[in-house]
Every structure is written in structure tokens, then in C-alpha cells.
DRENVEXGU-726036 format. One line per field, with one value per residue (C-alpha): residue number from 1; x, y, z. Coordinates in nm, 4 decimals. Layout:
% DRENVEXGU-726036
num c(NUM/...)
x c(X/...)
y c(Y/...)
z c(Z/...)
This chain:
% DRENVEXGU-726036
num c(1/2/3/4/5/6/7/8/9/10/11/12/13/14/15/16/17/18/19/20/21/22/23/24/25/26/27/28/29/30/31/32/33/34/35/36/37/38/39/40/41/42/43/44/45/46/47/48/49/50/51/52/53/54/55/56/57/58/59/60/61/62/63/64/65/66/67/68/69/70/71/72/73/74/75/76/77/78/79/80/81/82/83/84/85/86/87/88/89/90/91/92/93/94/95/96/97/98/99/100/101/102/103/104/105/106/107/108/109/110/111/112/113/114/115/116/117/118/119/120/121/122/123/124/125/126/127/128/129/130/131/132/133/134/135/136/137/138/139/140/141/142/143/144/145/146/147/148/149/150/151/152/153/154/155/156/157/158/159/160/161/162/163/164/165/166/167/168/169/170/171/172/173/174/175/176/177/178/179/180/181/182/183/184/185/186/187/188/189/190/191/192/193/194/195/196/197/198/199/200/201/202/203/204/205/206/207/208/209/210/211/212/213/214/215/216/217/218/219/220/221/222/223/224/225/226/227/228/229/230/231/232/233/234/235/236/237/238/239/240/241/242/243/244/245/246/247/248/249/250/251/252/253/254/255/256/257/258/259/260/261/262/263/264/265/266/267/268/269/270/271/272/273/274/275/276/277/278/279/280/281/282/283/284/285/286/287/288/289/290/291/292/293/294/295/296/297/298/299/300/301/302/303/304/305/306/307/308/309/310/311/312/313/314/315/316/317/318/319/320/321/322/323/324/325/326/327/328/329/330/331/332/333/334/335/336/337/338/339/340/341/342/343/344/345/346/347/348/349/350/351/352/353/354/355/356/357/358/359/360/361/362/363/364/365/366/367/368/369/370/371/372/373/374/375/376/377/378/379/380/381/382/383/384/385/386/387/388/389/390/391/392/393/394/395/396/397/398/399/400/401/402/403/404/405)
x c(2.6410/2.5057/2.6915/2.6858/2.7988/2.9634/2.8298/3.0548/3.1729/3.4949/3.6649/3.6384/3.8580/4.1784/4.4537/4.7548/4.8019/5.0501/5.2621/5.4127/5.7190/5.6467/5.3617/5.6778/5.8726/5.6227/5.5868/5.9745/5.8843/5.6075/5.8688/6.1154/5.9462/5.8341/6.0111/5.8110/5.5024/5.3235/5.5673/5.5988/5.2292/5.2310/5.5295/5.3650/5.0431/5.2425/5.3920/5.0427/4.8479/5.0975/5.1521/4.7476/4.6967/4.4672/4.3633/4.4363/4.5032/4.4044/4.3483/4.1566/4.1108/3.7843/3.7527/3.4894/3.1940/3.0571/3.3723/3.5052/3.7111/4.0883/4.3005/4.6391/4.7975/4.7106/4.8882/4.8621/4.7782/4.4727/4.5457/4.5771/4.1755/4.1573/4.3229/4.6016/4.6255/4.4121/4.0678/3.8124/3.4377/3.0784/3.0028/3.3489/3.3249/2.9757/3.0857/3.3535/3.1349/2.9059/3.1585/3.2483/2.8825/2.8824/3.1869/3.1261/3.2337/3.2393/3.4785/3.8610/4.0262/3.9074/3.6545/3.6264/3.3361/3.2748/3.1097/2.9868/3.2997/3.3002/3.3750/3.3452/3.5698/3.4386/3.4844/3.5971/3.6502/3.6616/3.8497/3.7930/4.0767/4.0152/4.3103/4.3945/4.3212/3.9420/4.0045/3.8988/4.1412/3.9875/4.1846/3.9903/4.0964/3.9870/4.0451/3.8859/3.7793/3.7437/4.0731/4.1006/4.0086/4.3678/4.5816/4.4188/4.4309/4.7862/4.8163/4.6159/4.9203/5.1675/4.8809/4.7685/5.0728/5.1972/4.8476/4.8721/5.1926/5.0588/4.8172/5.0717/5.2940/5.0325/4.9566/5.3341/5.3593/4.9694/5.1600/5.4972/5.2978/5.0837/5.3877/5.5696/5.2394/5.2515/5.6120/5.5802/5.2466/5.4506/5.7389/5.4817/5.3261/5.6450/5.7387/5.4375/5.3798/5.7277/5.6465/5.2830/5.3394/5.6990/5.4663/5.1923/5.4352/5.7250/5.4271/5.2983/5.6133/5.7311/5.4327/5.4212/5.7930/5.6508/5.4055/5.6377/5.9232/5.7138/5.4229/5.4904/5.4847/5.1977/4.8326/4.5452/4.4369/4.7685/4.8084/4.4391/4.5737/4.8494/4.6812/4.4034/4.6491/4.8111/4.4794/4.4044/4.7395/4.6574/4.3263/4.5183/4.7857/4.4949/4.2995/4.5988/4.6636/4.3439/4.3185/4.6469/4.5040/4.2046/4.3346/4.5756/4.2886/4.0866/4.3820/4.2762/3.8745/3.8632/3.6441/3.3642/3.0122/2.7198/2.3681/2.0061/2.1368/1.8798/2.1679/1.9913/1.9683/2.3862/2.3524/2.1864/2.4583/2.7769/2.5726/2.5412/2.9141/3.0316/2.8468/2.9606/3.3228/3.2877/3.0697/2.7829/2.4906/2.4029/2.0916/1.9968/1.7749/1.6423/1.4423/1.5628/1.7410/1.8155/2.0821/2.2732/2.6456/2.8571/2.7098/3.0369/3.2801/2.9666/2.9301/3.3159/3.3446/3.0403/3.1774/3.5235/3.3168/3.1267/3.4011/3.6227/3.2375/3.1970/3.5886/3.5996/3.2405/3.2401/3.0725/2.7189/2.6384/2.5249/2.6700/2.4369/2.3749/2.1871/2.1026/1.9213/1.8666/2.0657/2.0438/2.3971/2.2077/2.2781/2.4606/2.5622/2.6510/2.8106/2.8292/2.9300/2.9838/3.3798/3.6815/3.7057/4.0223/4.3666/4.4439/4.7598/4.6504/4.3625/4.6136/4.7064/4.3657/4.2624/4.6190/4.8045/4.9417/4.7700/4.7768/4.7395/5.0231/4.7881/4.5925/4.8555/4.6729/4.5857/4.7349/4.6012/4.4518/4.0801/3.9722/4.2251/4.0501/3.7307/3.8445/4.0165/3.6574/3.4297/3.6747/3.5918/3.1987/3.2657/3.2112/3.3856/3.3803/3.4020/3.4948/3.3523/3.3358/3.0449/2.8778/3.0684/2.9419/3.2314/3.0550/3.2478/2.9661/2.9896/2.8431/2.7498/2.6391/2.3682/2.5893/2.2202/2.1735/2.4999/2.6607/3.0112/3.1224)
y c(6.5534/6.8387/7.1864/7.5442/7.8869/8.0298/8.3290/8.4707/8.8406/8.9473/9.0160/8.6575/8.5389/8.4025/8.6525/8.4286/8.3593/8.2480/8.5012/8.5615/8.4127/8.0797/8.0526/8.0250/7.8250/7.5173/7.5468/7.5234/7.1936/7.0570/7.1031/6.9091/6.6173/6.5416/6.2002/6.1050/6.3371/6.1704/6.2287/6.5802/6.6326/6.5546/6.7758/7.0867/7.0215/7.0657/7.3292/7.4745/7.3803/7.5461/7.8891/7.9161/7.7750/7.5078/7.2338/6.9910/6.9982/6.6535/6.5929/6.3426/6.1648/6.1371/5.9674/6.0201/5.8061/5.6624/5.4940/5.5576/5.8508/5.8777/6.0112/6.1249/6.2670/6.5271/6.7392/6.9449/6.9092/6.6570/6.4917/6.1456/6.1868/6.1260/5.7780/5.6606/5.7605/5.5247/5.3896/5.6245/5.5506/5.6542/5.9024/6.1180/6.0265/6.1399/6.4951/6.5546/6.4664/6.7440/6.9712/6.8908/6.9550/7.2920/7.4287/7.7000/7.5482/7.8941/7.9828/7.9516/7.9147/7.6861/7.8092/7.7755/7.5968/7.5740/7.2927/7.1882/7.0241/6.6476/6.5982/6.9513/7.1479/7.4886/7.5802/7.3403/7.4065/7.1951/7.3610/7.1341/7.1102/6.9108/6.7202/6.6091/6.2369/6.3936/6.2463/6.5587/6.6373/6.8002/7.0032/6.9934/7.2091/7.2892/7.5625/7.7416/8.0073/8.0669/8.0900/8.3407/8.1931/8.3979/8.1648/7.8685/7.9434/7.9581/7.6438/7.4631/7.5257/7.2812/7.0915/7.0167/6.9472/6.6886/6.5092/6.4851/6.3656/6.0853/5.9993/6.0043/5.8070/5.5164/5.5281/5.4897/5.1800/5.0480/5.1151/4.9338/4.6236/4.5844/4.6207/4.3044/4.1080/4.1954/4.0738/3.7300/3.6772/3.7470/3.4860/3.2527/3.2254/3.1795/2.9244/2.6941/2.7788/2.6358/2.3636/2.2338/2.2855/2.1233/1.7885/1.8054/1.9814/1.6916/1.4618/1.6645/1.6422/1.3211/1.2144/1.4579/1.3130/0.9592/1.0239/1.1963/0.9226/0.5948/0.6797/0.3965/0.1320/0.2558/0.1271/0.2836/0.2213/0.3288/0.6352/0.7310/0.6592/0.8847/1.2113/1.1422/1.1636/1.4599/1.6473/1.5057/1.6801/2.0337/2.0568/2.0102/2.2779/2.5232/2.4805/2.5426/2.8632/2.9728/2.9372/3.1259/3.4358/3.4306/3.4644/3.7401/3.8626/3.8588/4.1141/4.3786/4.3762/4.7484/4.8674/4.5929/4.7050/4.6397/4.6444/4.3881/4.0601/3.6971/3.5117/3.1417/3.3275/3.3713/2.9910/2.9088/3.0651/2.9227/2.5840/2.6351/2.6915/2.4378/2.1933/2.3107/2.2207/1.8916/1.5989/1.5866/1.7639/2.0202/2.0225/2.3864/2.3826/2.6388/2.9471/3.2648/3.5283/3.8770/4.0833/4.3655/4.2550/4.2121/3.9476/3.8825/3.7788/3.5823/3.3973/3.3806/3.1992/2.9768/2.8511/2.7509/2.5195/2.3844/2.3208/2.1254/1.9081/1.7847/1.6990/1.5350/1.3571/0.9999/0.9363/0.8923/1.1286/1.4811/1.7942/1.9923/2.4371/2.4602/2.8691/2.9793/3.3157/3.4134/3.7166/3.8549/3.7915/3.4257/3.1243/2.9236/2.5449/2.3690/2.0185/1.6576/1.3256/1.3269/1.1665/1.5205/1.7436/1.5216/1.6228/1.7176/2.0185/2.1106/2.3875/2.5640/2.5053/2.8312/2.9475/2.9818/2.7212/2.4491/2.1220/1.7582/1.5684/1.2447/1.4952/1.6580/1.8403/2.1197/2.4726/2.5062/2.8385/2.8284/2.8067/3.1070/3.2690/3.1250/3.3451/3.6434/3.7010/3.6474/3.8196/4.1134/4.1069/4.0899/3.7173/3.4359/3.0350/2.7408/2.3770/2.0801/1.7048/1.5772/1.2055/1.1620/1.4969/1.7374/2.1233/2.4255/2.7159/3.0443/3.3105/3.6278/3.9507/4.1952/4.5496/4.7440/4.6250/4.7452/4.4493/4.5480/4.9025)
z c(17.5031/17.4138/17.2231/17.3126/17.2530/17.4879/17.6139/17.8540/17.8241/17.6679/17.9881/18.1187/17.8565/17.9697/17.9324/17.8573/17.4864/17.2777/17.1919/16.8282/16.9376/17.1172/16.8539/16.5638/16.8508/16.7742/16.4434/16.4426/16.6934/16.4254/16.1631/16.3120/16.4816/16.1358/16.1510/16.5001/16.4391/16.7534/17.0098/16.8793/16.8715/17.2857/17.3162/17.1146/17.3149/17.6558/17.5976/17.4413/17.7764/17.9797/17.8011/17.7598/18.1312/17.9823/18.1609/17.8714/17.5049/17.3094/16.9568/16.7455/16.4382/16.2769/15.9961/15.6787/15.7631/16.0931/16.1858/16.5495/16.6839/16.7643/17.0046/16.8651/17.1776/17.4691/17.6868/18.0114/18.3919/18.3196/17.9747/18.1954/18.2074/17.7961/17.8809/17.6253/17.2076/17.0373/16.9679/17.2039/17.3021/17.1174/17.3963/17.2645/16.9265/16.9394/17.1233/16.8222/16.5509/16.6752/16.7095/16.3295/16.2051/16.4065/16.2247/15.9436/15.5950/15.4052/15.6641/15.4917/15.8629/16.1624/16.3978/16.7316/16.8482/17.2601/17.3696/17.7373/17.8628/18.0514/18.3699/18.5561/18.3364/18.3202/17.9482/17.6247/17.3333/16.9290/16.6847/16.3329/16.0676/15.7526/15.5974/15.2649/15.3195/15.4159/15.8058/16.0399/16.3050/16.6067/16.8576/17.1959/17.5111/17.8428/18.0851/18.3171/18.1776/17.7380/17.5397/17.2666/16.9440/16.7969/17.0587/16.9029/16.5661/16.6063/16.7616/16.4973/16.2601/16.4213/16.5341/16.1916/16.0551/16.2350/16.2394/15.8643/15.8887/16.1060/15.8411/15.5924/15.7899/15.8150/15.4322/15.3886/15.5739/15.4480/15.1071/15.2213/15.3370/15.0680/14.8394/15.0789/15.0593/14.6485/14.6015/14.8473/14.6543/14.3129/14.4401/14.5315/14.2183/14.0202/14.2161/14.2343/13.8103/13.8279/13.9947/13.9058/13.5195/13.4869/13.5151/13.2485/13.0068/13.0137/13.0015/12.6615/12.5338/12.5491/12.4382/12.1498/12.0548/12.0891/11.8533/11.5918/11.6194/11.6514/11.4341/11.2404/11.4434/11.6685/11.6409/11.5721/11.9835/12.0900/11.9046/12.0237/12.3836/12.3503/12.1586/12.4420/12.7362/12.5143/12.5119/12.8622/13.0134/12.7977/12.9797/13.2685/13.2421/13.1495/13.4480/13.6520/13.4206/13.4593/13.8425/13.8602/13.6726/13.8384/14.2114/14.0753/13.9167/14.2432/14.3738/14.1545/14.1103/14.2495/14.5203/14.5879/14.3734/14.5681/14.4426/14.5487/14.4469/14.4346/14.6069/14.4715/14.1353/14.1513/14.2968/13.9378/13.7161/13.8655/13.8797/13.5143/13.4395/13.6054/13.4263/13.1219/13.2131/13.4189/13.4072/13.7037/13.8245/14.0858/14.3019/14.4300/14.7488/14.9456/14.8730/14.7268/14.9923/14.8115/15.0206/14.9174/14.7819/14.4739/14.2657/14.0673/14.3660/14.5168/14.1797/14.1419/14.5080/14.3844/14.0733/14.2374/14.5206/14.2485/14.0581/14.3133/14.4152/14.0429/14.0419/14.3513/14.4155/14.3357/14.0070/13.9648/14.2768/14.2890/14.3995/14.6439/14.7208/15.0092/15.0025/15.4015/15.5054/15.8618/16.1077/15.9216/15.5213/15.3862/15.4517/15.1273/15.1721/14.9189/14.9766/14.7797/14.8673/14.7416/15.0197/15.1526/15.2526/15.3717/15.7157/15.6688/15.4410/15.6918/15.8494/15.5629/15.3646/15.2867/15.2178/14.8496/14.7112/14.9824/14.7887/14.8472/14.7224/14.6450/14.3746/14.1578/13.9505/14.1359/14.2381/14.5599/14.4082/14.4299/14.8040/14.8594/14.5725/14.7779/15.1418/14.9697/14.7350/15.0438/15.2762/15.0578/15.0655/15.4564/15.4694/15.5851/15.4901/15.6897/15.6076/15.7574/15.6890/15.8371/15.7943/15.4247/15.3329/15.2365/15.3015/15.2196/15.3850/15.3082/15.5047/15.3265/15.5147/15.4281/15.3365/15.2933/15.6756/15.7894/15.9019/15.7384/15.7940)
């Protein structure tokens, strides 16, 4: 939809314009519908429509990037034509973006900016304001003849207020929920430490006392026994220690870094550090894909499948990374021959703390580790136990083809 000046002499501008008065009058409004800044945002454009004789008043959100536009609120005679506040189409998105690249950034107040108006409306015009979260609101009104830029200027005071306020409104409760999701994460840590390493640590310990108080009368076989199941029961207690600190760690990797990454090369190098923790081998197949991700939460999410293969497939049989290029970048299968997941955990697999009660020695850590580090790259993963193969595939998009926004 295409932009233009409008050219219409002076004396077709409409006469009605906020006066002094009712322009302070919503400010006053703005300032105190601070508490419910989107009802007071319809109210101050209502009262704007009808004291400049506009046909409506709306304004939107529009974010830093290429995500989609937003409709805050309208008011006047036809603001039932925008539809409802939320999400709004490419066509209007498209229309307000324009009117964003037309503004004048040297200029230190808004400019008016006319544009060809939808649906019949005479005149229309975008007034840009930039707030401090670097979201763009734009004030859009109609009429039937231009407005003077003064009348909107003043309106863009209130109007820009309370549309930061939205936006700080929503970072406030982003904040708030993030903080929740912090502390339940926080209590269930403590209580599954509390749980899974209460059993290796009486098992060290009586051992350990064994050892001290019957060291005399023990053999040479059974004092070997016991220092092994001592040094069996440590490695034990710092795998589960080092799973917890690595999903918390997971929580706090910063923004994701992306850069050309050999997706069979990452394949390679969590292969190799697997092996040098557990017993087995790892067959890679499959050409090499390169996409555009972060290398370190792909190899991260590798090494935890690998690890669980070599623990759980039978001995004497081979883990297997099956690496394919897809339409969305690369699909990762990780597959063993090992008795699979227990049905009863199936629901809750991907979740903290999901363990079977057969295996104790386990956090239930490292396939939520798995979906919160490809969640990140834009990925998801998938379970399936298929003809005694246990497959754990992860599906990892292409960022440099702008699969994830």
C-alpha cells in the first residue's frame, strides 16, 4: 500500500483541534489510567476522534525487526473496522512499517506522515513515536479531510505514554514469571539433590566406616570389593552433580551465538567425549550438513544422548548418529539398542526431575537439558522406540535461512 504526501491546500484542513485545555484534560487521563494503560489508551483515543472529528484513532506496536504489527486500542465512529487489539495482518504491518521508514530521524518531535488510507477514507495519517524498549508506536487516524499536525502532536503525548506503560507492564510480568519459573526450578532442584544423593552418600559412608572398623578382619578380596563399590558410588554422586550444574547452567548461556557450523563435525566431538567417560563405541553415519546455529548447545544436547546410549545399550553393541539434511536444516538421530524409556515416565519425559525408579542413579536432568538447549536453537526432539531401537531425533533449523525469527 503505497505512501503519499498530502497535497491538499491549507484551507482544507479540518478546523477542529484540540484545544490547550482538553489537550492537558488527557494527559491528566494518560496519567491516571497508568494502572490499566489499555483501557485508558481507548478512552483517550475517543475522546481524541471526537474533538478532531476523525473517523478513527488506532495505535500500534511495532517491534525492532521483521516481527508482526500490533494493535493497542482505537477509538472513534469506525474503530470496529481495525477489528480487536492484538496480533494484525502483513498488509497493515506492511502500511506502518512504511510509515516508520518515511519519518524524519533528525527531527526531535514526531512527524506527521499521510499515507493513502484503506478502505475509502479520504485522508490518513502515521505519526511514529519511538520508545525506550526500541518498539515503535504508531498513531494512525482518519478523517475526512487532513488534521493539523499541532492537534496531533498533542495527542501523541498521552498516546505515548500509556503505550510505554503497556510495554512496561508486559516486561513486569515477563520478569514476574520468569522469577516464579526461577524459584519452582530452584525448589526443584533442592529437593531431588536431596533426594538422589541421600543414597550414594549413606552407601559411601557406611562403607567408609566398614572399612575403618573391620580392617582387620577383612580380606584382601573383600576390602577391594568395598573401596571399589566406594569409588563406584563417588562416580555416581558426581555424575548426578554434574548433570545438576549443567541444566542450571543451560539457564544462563546468554543470548544463543550463531555462526556456519559442520553439524557431523559437532557429531564427532561429543562422540569423542563420551567415550572418554563410558565404555562403548559410536558409529557416525551420514554426510556432513553445515547450517547456521550455536555449535556449543548442539554439542551439549549431543553429548547427553550419547551419554545415556553408552549407559543404557546392552554390552557389546554400538551406539549409532545418523546426521540427514531436511527442508528446516538437519535432523540428528541418536539411536542404541538399550530396553528403552518405562512407560510410566513417557509423560513427563522431557520434564525435570523425570526418572525411572528401576534405574536409580539418575537425576532425570539430561533430556530436559536435551529440550531446553534445542528449544533454544529453535529445535525440537522427539523420542521413539522402534523395532528394539531406542532413537532420541533432534531436529535442528537453519537460522541463516530464516526458519526461527
Amino acid at each position: 500500500m503505497r505512501q503519499v504526501w498530502n497535497s491538499a491546500p491549507r484551507t482544507d484542513v479540518v478546523s477542529m483541534s484540540l484545544t490547550r485545555n482538553r489537550a492537558h484534560d488527557l494527559v491528566t487521563l494518560a496519567l491516571g489510567a497508568r494502572r490499566q494503560p489499555a483501557s485508558g489508551l481507548a478512552t483517550v483515543l475517543t475522546m481524541a476522534a471526537d474533538e478532531l472529528g476523525t473517523s478513527l484513532a488506532g495505535v500500534f506496536l511495532v517491534p525492532a525487526g521483521t516481527g508482526g504489527a500490533e494493535l493497542l486500542a482505537a477509538g472513534g465512529p469506525l474503530a470496529a473496522g481495525l477489528g480487536p487489539p492484538g496480533p494484525v495482518g502483513p498488509v497493515t504491518t506492511r502500511l506502518l512499517r512504511d510509515a516508520i521508514a518515511l519519518g524524519d530521524e533528525s527531527s526531535p518531535q514526531p512527524t506527521l506522515r499521510p499515507t493513502r488510507p484503506p478502505g475509502g477514507h479520504a485522508w490518513a495519517g502515521a505519526m511514529p513515536l519511538l520508545l525506550a524498549s526500541a518498539t515503535t508506536v504508531v498513531l494512525l487516524v482518519t478523517a475526512d479531510r487532513p488534521v493539523e499536525t499541532d492537534a496531533l502532536h498533542w495527542l501523541a503525548g498521552p498516546v505515548g505514554l500509556l503505550a510505554q506503560r503497556v510495554c512496561d507492564q508486559r516486561e513486569l510480568e515477563a520478569l514476574r514469571a520468569e522469577l516464579h519459573e526461577l524459584r519452582q526450578d530452584r525448589n526443584l532442584l533442592r529437593a531431588g539433590l536431596q533426594h538422589d544423593l541421600r543414597g550414594p552418600l549413606t552407601a559411601i559412608r557406611g562403607m567408609a566406616v566398614t572399612v575403618r572398623t573391620r580392617a582387620q578382619r577383612l580380606s584382601d578380596d573383600q576390602r577391594s570389593e568395598l573401596l571399589a563399590c566406594i569409588e563406584a558410588q563417588a562416580e555416581r554422586l558426581e555424575r548426578m552433580l554434574s548433570e545438576a550444574l549443567a541444566d542450571v547452567g543451560a539457564r544462563s548461556d546468554g543470548p544463543v551465538r550463531l555462526r556456519p557450523t559442520g553439524v557431523r563435525a559437532v557429531a564427532e566431538r561429543a562422540a569423542a567425549a563420551a567415550r572418554s567417560s563410558r565404555d562403548g563405541q559410536v558409529v557416525i553415519e551420514g554426510r556432513e550438513v553445515t547450517l547456521v546455529t550455536d555449535p556449543d548447545r548442539l554439542e551439549r544436547s549431543l553429548l547427553n544422548l550419547l551419554d545415556n546410549a553408552l549407559k543404557f545399550a546392552p554390552p557389546g553393541t554400538q551406539a549409532y548418529v545418523l546426521v540427514e539434511a531436511v527442508p528446516e536444516g538437519a535432523a540428528i538421530t541418536v539411536a542404541d539398542r538399550g530396553p528403552g524409556v518405562a512407560a510410566g515416565v513417557l509423560p513427563r519425559l522431557f520434564g525435570a526431575y523425570a526418572t525411572d525408579p528401576a534405574r536409580p542413579d539418575g537425576t532425570g536432568l539430561g533430556l530436559h537439558s536435551v529440550q531446553r538447549l534445542v528449544g533454544e536453537l529453535g529445535g525440537r526432539v522427539e523420542y521413539a522406540r522402534q523395532k528394539q531401537w531406542t532413537r532420541f531425533a533432534l531436529t535442528v533449523p537453519d537460522r541463516a535461512a530464516g526458519q526461527v525469527p
